[in-house]
DOTI-470194 format. One record per residue: residue in three letters; residue number from 1; x, y, z of N, C-alpha, C, O in turn; chain. Coordinates in Angstrom, 2 decimals, always signed. Atoms other than C-alpha are relative to their C-alpha. Layout:
<zatis>
{"ALA",NUM,{X,Y,Z},{X,Y,Z},{X,Y,Z},{X,Y,Z},"A"}
...
</zatis>
This chain:
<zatis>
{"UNK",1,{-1.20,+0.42,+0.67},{-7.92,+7.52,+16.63},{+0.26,-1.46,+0.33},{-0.19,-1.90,+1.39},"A"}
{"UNK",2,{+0.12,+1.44,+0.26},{-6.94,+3.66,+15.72},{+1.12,-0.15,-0.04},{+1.47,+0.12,-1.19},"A"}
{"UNK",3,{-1.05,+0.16,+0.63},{-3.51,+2.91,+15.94},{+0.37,-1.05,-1.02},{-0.11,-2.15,-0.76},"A"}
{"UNK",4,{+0.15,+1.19,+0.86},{-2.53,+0.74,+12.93},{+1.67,-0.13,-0.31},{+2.29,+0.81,-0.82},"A"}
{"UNK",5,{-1.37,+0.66,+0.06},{+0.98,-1.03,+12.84},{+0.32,+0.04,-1.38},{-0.59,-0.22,-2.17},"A"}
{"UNK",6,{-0.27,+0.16,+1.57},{+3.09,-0.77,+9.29},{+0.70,-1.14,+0.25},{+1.31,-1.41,+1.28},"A"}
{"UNK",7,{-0.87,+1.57,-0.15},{+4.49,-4.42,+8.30},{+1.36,+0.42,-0.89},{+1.28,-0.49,-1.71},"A"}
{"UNK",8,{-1.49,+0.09,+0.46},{+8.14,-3.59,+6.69},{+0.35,-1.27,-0.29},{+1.38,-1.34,-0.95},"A"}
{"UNK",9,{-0.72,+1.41,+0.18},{+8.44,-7.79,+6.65},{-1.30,-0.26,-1.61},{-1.21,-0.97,-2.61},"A"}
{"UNK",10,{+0.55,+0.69,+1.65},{+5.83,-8.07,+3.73},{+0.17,+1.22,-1.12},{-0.53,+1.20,-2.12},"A"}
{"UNK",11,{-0.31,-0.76,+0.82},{+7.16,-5.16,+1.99},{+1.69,+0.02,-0.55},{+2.71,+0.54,-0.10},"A"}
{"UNK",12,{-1.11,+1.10,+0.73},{+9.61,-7.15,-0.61},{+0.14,-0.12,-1.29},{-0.84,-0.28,-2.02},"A"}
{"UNK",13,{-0.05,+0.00,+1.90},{+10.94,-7.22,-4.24},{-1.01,-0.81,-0.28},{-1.24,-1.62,+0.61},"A"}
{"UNK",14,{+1.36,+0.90,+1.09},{+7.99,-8.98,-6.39},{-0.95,+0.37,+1.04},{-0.88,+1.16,+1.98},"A"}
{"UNK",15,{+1.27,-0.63,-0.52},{+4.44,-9.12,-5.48},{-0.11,-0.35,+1.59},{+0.55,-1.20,+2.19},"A"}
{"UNK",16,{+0.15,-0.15,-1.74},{+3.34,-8.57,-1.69},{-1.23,+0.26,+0.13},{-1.80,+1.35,+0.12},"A"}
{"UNK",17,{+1.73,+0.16,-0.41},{-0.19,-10.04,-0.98},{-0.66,+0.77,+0.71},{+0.25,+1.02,+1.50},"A"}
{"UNK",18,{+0.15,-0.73,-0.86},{-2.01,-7.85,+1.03},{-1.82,-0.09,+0.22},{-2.73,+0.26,-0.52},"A"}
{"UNK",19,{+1.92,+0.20,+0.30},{-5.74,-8.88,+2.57},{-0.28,+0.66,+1.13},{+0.38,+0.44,+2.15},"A"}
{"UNK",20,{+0.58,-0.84,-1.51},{-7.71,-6.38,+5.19},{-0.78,-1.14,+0.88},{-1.52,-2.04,+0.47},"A"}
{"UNK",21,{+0.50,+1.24,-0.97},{-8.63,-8.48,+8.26},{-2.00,+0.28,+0.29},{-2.88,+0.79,-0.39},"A"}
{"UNK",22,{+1.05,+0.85,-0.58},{-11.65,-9.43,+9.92},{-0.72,+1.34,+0.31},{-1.88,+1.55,-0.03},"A"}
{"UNK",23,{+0.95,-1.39,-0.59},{-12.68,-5.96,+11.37},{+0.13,+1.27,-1.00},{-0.30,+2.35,-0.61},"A"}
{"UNK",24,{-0.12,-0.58,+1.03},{-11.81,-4.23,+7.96},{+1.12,+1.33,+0.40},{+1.03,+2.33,-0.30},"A"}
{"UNK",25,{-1.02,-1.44,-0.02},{-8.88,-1.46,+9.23},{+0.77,-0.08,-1.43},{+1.00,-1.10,-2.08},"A"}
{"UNK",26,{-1.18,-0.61,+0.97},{-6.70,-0.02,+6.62},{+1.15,-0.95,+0.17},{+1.70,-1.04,+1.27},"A"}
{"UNK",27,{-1.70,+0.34,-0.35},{-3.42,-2.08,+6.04},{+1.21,+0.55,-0.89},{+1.18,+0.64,-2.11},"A"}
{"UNK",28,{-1.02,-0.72,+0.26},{-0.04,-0.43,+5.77},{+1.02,-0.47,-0.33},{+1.35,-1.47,+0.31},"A"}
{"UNK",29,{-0.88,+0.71,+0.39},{+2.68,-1.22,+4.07},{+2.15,+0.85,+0.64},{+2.27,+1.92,+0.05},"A"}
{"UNK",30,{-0.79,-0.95,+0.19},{+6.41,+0.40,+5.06},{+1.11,+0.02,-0.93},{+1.97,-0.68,-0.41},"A"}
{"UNK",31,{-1.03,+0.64,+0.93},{+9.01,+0.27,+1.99},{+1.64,+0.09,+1.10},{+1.86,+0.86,+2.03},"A"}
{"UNK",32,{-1.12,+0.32,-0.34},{+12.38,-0.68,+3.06},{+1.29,+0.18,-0.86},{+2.31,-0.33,-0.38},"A"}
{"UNK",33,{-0.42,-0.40,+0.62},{+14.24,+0.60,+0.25},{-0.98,+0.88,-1.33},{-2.21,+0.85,-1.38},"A"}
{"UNK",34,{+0.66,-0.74,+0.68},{+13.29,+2.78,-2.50},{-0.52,-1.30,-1.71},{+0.15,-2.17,-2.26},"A"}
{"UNK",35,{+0.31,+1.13,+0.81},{+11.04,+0.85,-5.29},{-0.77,+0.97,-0.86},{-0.99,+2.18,-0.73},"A"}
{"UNK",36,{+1.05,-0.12,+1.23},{+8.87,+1.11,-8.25},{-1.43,-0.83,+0.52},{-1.58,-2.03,+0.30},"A"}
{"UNK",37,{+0.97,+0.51,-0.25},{+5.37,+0.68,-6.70},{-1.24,-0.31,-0.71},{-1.94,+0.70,-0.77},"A"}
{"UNK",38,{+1.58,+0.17,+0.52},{+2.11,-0.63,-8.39},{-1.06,-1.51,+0.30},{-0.84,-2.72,+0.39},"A"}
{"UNK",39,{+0.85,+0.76,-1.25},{-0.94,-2.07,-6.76},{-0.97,-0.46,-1.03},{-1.18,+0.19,-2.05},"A"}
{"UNK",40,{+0.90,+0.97,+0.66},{-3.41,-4.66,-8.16},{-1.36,+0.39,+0.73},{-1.39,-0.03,+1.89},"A"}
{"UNK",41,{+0.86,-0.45,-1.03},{-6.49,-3.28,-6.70},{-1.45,-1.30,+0.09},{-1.64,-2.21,-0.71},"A"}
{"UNK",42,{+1.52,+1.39,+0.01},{-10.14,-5.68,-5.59},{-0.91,+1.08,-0.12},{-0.54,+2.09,+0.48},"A"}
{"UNK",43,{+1.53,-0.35,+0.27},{-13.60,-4.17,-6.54},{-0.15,+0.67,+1.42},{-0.23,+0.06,+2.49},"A"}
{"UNK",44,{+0.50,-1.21,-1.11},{-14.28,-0.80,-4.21},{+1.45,-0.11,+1.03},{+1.33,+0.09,+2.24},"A"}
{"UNK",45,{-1.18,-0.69,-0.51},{-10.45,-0.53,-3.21},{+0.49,+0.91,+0.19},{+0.08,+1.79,-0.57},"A"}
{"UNK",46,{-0.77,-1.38,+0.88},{-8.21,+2.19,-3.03},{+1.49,-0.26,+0.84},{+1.65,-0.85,+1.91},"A"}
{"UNK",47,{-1.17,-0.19,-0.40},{-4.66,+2.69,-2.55},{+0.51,+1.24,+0.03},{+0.21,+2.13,-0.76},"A"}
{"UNK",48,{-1.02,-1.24,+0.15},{-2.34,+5.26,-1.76},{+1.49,+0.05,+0.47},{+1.76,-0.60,+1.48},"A"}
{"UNK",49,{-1.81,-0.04,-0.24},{+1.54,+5.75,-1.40},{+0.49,+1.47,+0.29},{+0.39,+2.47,-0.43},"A"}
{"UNK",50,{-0.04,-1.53,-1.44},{+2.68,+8.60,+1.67},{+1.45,-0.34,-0.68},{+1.82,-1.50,-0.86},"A"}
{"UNK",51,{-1.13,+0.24,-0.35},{+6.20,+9.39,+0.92},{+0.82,+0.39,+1.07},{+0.31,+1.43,+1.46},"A"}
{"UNK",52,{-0.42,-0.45,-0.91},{+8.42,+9.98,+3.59},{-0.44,+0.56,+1.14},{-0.68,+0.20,+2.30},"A"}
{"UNK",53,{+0.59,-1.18,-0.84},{+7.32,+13.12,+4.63},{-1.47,+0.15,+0.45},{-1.90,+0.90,+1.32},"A"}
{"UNK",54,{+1.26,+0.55,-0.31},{+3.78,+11.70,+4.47},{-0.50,+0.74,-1.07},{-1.72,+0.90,-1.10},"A"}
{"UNK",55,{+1.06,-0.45,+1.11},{+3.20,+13.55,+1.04},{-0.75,-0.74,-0.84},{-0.27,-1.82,-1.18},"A"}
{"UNK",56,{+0.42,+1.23,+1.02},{+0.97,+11.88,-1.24},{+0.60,-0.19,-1.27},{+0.64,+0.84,-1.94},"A"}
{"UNK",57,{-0.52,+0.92,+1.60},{+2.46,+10.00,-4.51},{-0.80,-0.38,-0.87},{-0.61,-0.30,-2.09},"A"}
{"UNK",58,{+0.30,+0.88,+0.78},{+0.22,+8.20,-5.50},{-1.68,-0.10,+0.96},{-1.82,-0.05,+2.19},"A"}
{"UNK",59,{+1.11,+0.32,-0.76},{-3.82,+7.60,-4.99},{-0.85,-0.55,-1.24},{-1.18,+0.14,-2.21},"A"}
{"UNK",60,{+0.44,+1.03,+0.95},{-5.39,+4.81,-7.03},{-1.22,+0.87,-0.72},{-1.39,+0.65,-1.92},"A"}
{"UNK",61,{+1.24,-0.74,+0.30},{-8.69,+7.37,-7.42},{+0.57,+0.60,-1.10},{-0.02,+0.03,-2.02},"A"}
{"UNK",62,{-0.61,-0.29,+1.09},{-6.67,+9.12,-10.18},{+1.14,-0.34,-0.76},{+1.42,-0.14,-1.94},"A"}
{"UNK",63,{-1.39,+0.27,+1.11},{-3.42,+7.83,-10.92},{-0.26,-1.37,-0.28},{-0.92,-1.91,+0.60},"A"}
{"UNK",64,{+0.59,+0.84,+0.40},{-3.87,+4.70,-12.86},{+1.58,-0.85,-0.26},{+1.40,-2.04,-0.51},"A"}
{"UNK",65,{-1.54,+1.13,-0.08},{+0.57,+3.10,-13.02},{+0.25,+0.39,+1.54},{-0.26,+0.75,+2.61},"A"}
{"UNK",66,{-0.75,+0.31,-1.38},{+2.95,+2.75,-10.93},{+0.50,+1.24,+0.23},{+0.33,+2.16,-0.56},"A"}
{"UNK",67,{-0.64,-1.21,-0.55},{+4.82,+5.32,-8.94},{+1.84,-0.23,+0.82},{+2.13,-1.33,+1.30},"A"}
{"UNK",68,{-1.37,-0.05,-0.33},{+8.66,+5.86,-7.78},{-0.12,-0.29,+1.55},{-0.82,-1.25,+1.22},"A"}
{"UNK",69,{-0.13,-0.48,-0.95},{+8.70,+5.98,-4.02},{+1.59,-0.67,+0.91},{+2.10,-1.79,+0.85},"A"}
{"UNK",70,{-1.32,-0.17,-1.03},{+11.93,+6.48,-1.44},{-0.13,-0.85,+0.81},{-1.30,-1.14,+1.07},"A"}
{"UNK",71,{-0.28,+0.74,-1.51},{+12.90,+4.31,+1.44},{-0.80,+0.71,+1.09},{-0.37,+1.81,+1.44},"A"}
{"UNK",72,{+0.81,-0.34,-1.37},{+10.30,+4.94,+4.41},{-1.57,+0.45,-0.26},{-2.44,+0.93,+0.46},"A"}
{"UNK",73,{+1.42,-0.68,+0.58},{+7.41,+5.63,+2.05},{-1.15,-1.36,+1.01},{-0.85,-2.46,+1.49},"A"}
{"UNK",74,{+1.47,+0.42,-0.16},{+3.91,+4.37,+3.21},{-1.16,-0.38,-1.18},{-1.91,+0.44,-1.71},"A"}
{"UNK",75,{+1.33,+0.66,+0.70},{+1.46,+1.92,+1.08},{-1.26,-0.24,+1.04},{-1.35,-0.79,+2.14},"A"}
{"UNK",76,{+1.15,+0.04,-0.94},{-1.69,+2.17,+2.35},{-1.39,-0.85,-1.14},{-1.71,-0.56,-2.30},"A"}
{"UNK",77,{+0.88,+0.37,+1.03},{-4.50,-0.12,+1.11},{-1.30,-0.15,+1.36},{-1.23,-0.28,+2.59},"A"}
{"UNK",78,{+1.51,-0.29,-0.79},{-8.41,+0.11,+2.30},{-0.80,-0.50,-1.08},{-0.83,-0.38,-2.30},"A"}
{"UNK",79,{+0.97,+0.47,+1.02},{-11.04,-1.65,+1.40},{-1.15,-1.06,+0.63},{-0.75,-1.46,+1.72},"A"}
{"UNK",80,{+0.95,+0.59,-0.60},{-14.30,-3.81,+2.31},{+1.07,-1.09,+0.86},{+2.20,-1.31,+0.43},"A"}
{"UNK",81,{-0.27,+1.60,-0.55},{-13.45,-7.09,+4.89},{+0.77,-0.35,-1.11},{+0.76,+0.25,-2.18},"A"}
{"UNK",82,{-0.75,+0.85,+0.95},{-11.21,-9.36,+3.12},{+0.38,+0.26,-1.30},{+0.79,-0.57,-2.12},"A"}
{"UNK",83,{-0.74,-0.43,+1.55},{-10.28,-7.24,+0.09},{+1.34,-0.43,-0.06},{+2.13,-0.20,+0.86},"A"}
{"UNK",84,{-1.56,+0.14,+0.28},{-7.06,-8.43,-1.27},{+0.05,+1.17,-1.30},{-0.76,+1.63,-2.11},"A"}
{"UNK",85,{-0.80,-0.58,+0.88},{-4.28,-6.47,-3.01},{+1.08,-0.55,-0.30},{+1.65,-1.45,+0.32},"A"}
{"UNK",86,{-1.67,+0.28,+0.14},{-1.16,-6.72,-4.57},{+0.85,+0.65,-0.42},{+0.84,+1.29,-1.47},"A"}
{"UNK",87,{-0.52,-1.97,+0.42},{+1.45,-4.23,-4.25},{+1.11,-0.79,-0.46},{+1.50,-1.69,+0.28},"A"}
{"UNK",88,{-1.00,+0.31,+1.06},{+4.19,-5.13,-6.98},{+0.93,+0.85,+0.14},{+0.92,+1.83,-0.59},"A"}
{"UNK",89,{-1.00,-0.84,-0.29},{+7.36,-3.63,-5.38},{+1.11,-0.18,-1.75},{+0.67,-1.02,-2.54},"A"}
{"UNK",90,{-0.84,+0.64,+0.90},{+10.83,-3.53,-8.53},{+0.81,+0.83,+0.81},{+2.03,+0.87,+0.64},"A"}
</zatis>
């Protein structure tokens, strides 16, 4: 097990850059109010959106818009080294 920190400071009305570092972990997003989420994905990405309770919402592999999620939800994006995303909070 890896612990991996959620950032709550880049999870913000409009778009919210999001690039996996240097050793490629998963980065997490935590919402801070409830939003209208949809993610810009890079070549062999994937996203997914935990709500609350840690159910899934949302997983880029089939759902193809955006999704509703609650205050405390979880964006999760994965992807090679230096993949960028962009998660488009409203």
């Amino acid at each position: 097990m890896f612990y991996s920190n959620t950032d709550p400071a880049a999870s913000k009305a409009g778009e919210n850059p999001v690039k996996t570092g240097p050793k490629g972990y998963n980065e997490w997003l935590e919402l801070q109010e409830d939003a209208i989420v949809k993610i810009g994905l890079p070549t062999d990405g994937r996203a997914l959106v935990l709500g609350p309770y840690r159910e899934q919402l949302f997983d880029s592999i089939l759902d193809a818009q955006e999704v509703l999620a609650p205050k405390g939800s979880l964006v999760l994006c994965a992807g090679p080294v230096g993949s960028q995303f962009v998660v488009t909070l409203k």
